[in-house]
Backbone as CSV, one residue per row, in Angstrom:
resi,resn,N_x,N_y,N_z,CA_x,CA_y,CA_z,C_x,C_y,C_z
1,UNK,-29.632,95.879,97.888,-30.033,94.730,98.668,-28.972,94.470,99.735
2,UNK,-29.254,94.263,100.931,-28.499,93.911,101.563,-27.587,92.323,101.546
3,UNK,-26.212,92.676,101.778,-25.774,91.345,102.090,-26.033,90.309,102.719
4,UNK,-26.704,90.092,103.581,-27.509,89.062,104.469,-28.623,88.614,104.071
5,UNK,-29.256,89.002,102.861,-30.735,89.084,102.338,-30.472,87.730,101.709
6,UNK,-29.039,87.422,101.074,-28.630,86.463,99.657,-28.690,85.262,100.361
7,UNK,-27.989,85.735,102.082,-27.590,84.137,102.539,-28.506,83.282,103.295
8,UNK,-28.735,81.722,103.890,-29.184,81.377,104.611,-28.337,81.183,105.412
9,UNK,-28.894,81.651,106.671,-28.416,81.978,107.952,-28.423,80.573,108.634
10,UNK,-27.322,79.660,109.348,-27.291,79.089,110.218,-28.026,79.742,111.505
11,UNK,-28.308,78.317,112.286,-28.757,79.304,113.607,-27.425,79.567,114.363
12,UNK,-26.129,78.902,114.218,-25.126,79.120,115.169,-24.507,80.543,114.562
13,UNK,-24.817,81.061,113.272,-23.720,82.465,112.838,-24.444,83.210,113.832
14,UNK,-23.025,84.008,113.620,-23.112,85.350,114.238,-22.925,86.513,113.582
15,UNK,-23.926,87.541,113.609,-23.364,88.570,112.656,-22.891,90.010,113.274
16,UNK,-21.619,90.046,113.164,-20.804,90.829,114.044,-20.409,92.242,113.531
17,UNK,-20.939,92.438,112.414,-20.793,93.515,111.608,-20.872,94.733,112.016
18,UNK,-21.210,95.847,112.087,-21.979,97.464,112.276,-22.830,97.336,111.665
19,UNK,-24.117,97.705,112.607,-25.382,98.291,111.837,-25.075,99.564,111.495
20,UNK,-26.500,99.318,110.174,-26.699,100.813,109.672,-26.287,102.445,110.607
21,UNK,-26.740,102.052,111.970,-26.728,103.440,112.739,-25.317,103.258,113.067
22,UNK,-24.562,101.980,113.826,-23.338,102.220,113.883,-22.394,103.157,113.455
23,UNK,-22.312,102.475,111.795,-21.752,102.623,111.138,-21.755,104.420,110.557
24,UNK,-23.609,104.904,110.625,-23.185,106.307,110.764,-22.254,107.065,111.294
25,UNK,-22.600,106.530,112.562,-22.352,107.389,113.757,-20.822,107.297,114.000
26,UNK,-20.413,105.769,113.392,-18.469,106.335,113.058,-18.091,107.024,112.617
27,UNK,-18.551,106.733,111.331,-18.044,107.848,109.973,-18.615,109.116,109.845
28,UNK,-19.481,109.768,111.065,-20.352,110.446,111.015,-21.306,111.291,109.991
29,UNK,-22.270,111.484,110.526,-23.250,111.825,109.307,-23.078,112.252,108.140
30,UNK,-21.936,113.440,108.282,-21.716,114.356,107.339,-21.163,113.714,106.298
31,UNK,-20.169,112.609,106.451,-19.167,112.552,105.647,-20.309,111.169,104.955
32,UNK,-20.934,110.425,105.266,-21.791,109.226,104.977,-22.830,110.467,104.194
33,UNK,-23.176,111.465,104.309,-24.230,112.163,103.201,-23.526,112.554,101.934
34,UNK,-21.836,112.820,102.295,-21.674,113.534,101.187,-20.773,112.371,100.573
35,UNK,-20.893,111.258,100.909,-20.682,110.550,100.220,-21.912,109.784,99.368
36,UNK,-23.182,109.771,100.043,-24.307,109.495,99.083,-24.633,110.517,97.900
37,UNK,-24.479,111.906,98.128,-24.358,113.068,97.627,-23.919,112.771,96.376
38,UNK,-22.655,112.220,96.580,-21.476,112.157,95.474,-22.160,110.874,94.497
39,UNK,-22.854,109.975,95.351,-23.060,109.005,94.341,-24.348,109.238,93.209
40,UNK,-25.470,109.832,94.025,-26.073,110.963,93.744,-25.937,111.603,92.343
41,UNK,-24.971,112.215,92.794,-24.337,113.319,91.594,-24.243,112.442,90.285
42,UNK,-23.147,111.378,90.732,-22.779,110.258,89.498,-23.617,109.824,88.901
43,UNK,-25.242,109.319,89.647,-25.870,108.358,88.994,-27.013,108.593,88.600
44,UNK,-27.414,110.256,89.413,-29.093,110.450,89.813,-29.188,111.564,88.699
45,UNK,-28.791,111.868,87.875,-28.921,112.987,86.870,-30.624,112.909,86.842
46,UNK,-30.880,114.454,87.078,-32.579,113.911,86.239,-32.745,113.682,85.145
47,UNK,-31.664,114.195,84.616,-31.851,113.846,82.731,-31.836,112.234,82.108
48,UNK,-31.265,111.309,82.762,-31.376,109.906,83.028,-32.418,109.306,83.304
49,UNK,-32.644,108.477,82.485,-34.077,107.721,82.876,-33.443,106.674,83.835
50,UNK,-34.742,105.956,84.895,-33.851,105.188,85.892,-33.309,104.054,85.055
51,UNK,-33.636,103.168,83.707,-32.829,102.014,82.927,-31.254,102.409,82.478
52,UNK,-31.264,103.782,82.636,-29.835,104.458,81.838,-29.201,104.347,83.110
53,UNK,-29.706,105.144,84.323,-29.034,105.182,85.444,-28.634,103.720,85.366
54,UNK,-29.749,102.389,85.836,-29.042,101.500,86.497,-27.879,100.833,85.165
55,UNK,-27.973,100.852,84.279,-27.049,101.114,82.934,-25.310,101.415,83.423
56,UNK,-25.630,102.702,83.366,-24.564,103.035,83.904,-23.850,102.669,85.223
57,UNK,-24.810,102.589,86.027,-24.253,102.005,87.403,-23.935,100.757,87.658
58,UNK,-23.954,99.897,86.573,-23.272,98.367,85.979,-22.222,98.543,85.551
59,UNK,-22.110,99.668,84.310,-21.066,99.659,84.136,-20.033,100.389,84.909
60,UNK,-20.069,101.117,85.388,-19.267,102.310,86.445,-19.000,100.775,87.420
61,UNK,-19.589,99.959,87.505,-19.469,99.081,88.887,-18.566,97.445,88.035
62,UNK,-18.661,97.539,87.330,-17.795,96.688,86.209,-16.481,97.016,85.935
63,UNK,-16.148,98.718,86.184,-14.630,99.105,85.822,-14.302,99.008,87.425
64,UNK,-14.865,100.266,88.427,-14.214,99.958,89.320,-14.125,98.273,90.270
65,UNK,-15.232,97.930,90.083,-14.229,96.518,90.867,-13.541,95.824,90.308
66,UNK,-13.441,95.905,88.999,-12.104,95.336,88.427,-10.633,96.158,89.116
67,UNK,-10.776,97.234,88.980,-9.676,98.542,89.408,-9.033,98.134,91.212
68,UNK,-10.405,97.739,91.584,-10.137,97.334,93.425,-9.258,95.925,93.666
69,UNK,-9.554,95.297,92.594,-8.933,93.854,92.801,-7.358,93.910,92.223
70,UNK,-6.630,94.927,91.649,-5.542,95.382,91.258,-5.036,95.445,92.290
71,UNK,-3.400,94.872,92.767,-2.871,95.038,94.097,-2.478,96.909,94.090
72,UNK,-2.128,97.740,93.239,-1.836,98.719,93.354,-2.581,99.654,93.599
73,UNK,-4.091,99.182,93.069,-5.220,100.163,93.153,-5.032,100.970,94.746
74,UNK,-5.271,99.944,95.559,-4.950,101.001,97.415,-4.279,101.959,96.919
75,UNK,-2.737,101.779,96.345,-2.148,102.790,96.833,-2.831,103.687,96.036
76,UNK,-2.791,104.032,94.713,-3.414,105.040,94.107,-5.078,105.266,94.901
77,UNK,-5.896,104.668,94.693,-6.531,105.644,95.742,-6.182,106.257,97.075
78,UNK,-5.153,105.883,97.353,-4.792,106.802,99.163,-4.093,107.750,98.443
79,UNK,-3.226,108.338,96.872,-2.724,109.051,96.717,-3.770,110.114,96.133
80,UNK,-5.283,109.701,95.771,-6.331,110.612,95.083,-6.442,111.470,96.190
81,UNK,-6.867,113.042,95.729,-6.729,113.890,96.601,-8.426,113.853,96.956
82,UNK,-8.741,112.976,98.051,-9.787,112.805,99.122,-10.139,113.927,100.355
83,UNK,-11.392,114.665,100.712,-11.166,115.187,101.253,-11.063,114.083,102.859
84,UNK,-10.960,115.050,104.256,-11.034,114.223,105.425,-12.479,113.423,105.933
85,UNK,-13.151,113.574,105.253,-14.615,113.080,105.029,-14.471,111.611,104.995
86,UNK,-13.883,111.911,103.853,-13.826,110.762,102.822,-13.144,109.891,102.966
87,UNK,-12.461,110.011,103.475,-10.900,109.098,103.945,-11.596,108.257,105.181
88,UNK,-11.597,109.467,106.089,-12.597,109.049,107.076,-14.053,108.053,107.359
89,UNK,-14.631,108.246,106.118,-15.488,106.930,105.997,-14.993,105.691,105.375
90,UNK,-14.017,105.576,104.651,-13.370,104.771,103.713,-12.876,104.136,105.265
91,UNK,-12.212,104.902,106.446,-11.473,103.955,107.401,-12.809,102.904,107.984
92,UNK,-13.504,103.698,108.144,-14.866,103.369,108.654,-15.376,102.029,108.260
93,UNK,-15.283,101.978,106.599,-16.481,101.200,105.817,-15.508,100.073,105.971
94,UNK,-13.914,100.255,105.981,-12.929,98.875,105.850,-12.373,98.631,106.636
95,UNK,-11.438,99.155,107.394,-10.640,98.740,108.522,-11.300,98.886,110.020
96,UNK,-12.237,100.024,110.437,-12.962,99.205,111.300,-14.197,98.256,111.503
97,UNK,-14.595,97.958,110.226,-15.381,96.948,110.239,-14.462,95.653,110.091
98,UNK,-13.212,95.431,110.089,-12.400,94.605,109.718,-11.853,94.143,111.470
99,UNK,-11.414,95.532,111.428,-11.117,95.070,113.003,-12.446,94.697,114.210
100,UNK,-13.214,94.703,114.005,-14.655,93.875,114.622,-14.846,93.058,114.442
101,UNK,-14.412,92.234,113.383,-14.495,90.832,112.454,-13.489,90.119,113.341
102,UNK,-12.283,90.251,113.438,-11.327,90.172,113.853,-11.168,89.884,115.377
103,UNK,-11.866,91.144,115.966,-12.376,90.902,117.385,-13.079,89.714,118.160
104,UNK,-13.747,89.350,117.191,-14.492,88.667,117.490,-14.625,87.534,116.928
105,UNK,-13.938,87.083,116.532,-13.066,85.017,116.303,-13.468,84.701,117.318
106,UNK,-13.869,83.559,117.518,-13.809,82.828,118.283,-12.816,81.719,118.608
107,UNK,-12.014,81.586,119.757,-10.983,80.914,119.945,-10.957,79.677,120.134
108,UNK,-12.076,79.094,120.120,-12.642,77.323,120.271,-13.248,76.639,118.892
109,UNK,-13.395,77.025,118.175,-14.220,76.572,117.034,-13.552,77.387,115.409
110,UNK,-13.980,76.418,114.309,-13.969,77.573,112.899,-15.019,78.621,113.333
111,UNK,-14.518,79.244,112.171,-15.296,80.481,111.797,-15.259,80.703,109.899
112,UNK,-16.206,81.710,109.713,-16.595,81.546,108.491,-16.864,83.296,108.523
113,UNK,-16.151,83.727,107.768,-15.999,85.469,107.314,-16.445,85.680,106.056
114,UNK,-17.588,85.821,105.783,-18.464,86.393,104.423,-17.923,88.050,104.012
115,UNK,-17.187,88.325,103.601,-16.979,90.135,103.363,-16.257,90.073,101.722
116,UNK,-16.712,91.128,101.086,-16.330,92.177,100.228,-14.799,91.728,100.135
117,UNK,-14.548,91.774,98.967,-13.490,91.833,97.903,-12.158,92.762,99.063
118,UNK,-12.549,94.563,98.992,-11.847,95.211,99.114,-11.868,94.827,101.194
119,UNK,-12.206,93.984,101.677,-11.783,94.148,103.398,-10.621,93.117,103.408
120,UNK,-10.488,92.221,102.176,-9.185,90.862,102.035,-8.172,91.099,102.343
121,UNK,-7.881,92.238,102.088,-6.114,92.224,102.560,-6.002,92.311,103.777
122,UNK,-6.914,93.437,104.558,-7.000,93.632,106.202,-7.459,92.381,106.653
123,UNK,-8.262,92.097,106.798,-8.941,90.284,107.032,-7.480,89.477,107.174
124,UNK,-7.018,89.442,105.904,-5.708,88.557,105.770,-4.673,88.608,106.532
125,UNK,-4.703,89.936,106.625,-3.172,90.385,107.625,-3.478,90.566,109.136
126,UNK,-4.851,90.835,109.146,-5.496,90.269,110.627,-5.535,88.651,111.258
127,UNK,-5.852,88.063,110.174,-5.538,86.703,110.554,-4.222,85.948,110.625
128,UNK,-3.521,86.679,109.583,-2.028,86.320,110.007,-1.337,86.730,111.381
129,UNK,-1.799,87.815,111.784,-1.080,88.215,112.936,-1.974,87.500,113.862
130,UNK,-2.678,86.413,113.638,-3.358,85.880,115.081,-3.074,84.716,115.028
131,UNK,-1.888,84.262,114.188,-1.467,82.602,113.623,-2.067,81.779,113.280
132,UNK,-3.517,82.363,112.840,-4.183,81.313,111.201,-3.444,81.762,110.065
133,UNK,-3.892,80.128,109.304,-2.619,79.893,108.002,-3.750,79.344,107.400
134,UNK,-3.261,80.003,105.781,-4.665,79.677,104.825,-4.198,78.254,104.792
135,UNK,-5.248,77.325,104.174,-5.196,76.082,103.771,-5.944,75.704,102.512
136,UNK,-6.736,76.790,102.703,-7.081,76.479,100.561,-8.244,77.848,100.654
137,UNK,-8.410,78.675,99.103,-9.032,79.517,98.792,-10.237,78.965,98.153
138,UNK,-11.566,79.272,98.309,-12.920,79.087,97.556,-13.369,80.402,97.079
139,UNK,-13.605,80.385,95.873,-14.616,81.577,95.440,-15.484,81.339,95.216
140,UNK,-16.323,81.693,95.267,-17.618,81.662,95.006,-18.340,82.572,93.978
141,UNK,-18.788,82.340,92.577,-19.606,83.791,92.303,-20.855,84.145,92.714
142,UNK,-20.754,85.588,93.314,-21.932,86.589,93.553,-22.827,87.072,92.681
143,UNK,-22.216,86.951,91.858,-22.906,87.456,90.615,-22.092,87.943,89.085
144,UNK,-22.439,88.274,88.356,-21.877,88.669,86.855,-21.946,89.883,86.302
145,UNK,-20.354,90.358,86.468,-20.058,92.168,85.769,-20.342,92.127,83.978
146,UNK,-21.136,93.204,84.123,-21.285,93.259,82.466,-19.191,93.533,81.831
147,UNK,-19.362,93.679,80.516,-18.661,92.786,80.335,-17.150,94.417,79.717
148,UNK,-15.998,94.484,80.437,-15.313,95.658,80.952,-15.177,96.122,79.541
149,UNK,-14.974,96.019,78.447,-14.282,97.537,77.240,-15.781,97.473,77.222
150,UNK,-17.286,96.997,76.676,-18.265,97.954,76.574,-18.643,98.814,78.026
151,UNK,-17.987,98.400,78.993,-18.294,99.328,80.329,-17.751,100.519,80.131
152,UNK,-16.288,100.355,79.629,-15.579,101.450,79.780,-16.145,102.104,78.644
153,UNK,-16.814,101.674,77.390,-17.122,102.764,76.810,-18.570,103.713,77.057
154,UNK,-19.649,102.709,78.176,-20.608,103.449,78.414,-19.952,104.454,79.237
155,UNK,-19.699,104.485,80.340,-18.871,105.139,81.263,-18.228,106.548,80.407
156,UNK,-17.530,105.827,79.515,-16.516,107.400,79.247,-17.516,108.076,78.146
157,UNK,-18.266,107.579,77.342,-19.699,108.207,76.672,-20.129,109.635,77.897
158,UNK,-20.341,108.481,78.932,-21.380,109.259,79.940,-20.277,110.990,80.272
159,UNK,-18.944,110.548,81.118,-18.455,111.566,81.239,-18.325,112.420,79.881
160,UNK,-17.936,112.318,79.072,-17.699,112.976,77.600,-18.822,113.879,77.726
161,UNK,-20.359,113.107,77.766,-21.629,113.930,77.677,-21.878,114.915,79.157
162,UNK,-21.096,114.946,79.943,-21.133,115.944,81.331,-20.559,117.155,81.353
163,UNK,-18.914,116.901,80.344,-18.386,117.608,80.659,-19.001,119.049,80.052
């Protein structure tokens, strides 16, 4: 589902994001297929019925965003051996969609930045270098991760049964 689907839209937002084709055409095709490819691989087994798939893809999505919200996690993923694809869409999907966000503040009025967990630190350090200063944090929940040691044990079930 798309992110914009959840919200009601003011008429004054603006949505400054990359479209779908954009966003190809940065990260270019290749590396945006073989990254569906890959997810593909992970989730689309034919041997999986689609309740197991989306099963698993709760839980697989329960460990890693716990893993993303770890301040160390970045570095260990920039040390996973990624090919240039991959890296390459990863700049794509975060830091230049970050720096477009960024671009495009408006210098007369608030603003209001709806994004993903993993664009916060860039966001943050983008706004610091433009001399906004937080004044209070809101979270909001999006929704509810099934619940992380039975994740991790569907998950490592699943790999166990691949290898």
């Amino acid at each position: 589902m798309e992110q914009g689907a959840v919200f009601t839209w003011a008429a004054s937002w603006r949505n400054v994001d990359l479209t779908d084709l954009e966003l190809v055409r940065a990260a270019r095709p290749e590396a945006v297929r073989g990254v569906g490819e890959d997810l593909a691989d992970m989730f689309g087994s034919p041997s999986l019925a689609q309740d197991q798939a989306d099963t698993l893809a709760g839980a697989a999505a329960a460990v890693v965003f716990r893993l993303v919200s770890l301040d160390w996690f970045d570095r260990l993923q920039q040390m996973a051996t990624w090919d240039d694809a991959s890296r390459h869409f990863s700049h794509v999907q975060i830091e230049e969609r970050n720096a477009r966000a960024l671009k495009s503040l408006p210098s007369d009025t608030d603003a209001v930045l709806l994004w993903g967990a993993g664009h916060l630190p860039g966001l943050a350090a983008g706004l610091t270098e433009r001399g906004y200063r937080r004044q209070g944090t809101t979270w909001v929940a999006a929704g509810r991760l099934p619940a992380l040691w039975p994740s991790i044990r569907t998950v490592w079930r699943d790999f166990i049964a691949r290898r």
